[in-house]
C-alpha positions as a Markdown table, in Angstrom:
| # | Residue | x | y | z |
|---|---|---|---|---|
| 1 | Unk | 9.3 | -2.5 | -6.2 |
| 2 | Unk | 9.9 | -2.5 | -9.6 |
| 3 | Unk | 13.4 | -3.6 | -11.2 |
| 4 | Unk | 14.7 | -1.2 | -14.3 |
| 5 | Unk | 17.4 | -2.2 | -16.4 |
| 6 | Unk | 20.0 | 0.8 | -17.1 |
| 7 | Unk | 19.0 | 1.3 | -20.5 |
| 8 | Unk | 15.2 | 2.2 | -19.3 |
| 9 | Unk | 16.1 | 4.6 | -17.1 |
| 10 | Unk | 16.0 | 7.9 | -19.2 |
| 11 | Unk | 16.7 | 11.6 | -17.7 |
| 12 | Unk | 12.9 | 13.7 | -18.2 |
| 13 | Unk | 15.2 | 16.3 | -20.5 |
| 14 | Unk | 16.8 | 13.4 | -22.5 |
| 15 | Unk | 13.0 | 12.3 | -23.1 |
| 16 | Unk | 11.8 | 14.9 | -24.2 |
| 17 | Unk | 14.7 | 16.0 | -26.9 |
| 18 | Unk | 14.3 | 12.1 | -28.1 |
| 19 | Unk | 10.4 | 11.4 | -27.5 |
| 20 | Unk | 10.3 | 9.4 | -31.1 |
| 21 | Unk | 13.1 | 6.9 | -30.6 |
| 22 | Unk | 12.2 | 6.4 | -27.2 |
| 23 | Unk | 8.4 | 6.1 | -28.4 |
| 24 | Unk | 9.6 | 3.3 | -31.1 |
| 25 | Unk | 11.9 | 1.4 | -29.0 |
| 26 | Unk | 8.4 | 0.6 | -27.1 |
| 27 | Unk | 6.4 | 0.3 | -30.1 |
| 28 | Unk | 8.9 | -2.3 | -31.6 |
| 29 | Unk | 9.7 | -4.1 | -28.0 |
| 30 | Unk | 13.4 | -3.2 | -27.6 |
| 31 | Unk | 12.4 | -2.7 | -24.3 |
| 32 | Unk | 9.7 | -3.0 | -22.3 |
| 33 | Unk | 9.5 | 0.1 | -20.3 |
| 34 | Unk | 11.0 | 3.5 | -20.1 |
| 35 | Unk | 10.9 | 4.5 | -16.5 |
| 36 | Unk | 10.9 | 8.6 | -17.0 |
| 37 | Unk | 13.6 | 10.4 | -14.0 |
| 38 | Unk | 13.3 | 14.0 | -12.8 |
| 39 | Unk | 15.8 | 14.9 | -9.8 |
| 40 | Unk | 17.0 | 10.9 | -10.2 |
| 41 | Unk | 13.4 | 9.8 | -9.2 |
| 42 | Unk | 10.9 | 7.7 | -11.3 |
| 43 | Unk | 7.9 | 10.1 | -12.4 |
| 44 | Unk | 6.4 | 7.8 | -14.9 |
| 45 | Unk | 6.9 | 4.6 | -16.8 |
| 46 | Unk | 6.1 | 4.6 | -20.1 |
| 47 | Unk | 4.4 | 1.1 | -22.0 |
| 48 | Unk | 3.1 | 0.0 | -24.8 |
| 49 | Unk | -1.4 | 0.9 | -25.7 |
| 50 | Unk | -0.9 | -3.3 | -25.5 |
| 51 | Unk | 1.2 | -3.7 | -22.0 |
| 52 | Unk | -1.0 | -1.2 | -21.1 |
| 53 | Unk | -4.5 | -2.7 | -21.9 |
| 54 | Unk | -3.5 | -5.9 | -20.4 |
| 55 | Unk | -2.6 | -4.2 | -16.7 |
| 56 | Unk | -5.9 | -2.2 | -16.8 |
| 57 | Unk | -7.1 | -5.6 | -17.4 |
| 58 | Unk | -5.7 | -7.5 | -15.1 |
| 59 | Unk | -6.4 | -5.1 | -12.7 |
| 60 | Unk | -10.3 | -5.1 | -13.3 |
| 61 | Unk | -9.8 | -8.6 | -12.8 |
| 62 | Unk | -8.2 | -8.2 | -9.5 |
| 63 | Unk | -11.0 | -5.9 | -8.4 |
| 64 | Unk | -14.1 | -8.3 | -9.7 |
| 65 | Unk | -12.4 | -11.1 | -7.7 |
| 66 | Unk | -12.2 | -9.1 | -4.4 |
| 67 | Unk | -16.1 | -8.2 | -4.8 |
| 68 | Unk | -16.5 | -11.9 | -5.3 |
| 69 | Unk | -14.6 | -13.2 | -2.4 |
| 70 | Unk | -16.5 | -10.7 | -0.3 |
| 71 | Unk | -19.6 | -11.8 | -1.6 |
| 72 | Unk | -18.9 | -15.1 | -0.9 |
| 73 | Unk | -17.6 | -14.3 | 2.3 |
| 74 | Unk | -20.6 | -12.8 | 3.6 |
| 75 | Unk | -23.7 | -15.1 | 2.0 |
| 76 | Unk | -21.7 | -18.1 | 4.0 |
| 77 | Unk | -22.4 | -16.1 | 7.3 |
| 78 | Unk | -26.0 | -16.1 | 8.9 |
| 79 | Unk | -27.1 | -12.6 | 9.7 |
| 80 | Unk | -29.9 | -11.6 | 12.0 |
| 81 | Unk | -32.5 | -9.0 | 9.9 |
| 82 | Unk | -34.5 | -6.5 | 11.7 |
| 83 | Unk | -37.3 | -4.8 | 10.0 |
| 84 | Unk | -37.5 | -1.3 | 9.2 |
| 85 | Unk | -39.8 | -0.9 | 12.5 |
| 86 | Unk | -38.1 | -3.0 | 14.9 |
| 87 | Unk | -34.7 | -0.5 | 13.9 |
| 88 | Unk | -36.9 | 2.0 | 14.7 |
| 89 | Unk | -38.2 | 1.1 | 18.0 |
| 90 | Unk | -34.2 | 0.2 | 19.2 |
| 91 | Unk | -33.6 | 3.2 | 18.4 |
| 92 | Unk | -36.1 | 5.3 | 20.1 |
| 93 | Unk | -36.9 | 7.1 | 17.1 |
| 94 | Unk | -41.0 | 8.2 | 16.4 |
| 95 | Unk | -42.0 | 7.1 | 12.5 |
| 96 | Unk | -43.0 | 10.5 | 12.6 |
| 97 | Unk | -40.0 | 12.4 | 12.9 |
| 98 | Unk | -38.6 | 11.0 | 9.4 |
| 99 | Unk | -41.3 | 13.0 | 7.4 |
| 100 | Unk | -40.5 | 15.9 | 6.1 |
């Protein structure tokens, strides 16, 4: 969970009355984030366009290296193939049928 300091925590209605100092206390890195409250709960955090580019980037990182561990997962593991007929035959299932 994430940890906000008592100066980033700001009231939805509060935001919305002071939108540009809150937008240019981000803008010139006063703080870091400005996690957005409605009912006393966290509804959104605001960042920075550059904090924000480097999460979606990270992220897409993250991803990219989970396909890659799978892939290399799976090509160090022998797999038995069957062929489109032999699936067929196991199956009970006439060539046939799959025409329209």
């Amino acid at each position: 969970m994430i940890a906000y300091a008592s100066n980033e925590l700001i009231p939805s209605s509060q935001f919305a009355k002071r939108f540009g100092a809150y937008l240019a206390q981000i803008k010139n890195s006063s703080v870091e984030k400005l996690a957005i409250l409605k009912n006393n709960k966290v509804e959104a955090v605001l960042v920075s366009k550059d904090e924000y580019e480097k999460m979606k980037e990270a992220l897409a990182f993250m991803e990219h290296q989970e396909i890659y561990n799978l892939i290399q997962e799976r090509s160090s593991k022998s797999y038995k193939t069957f062929s489109h007929k032999e699936m067929l035959k196991a199956f009970d299932i006439d060539e046939n049928d799959l025409k329209d």
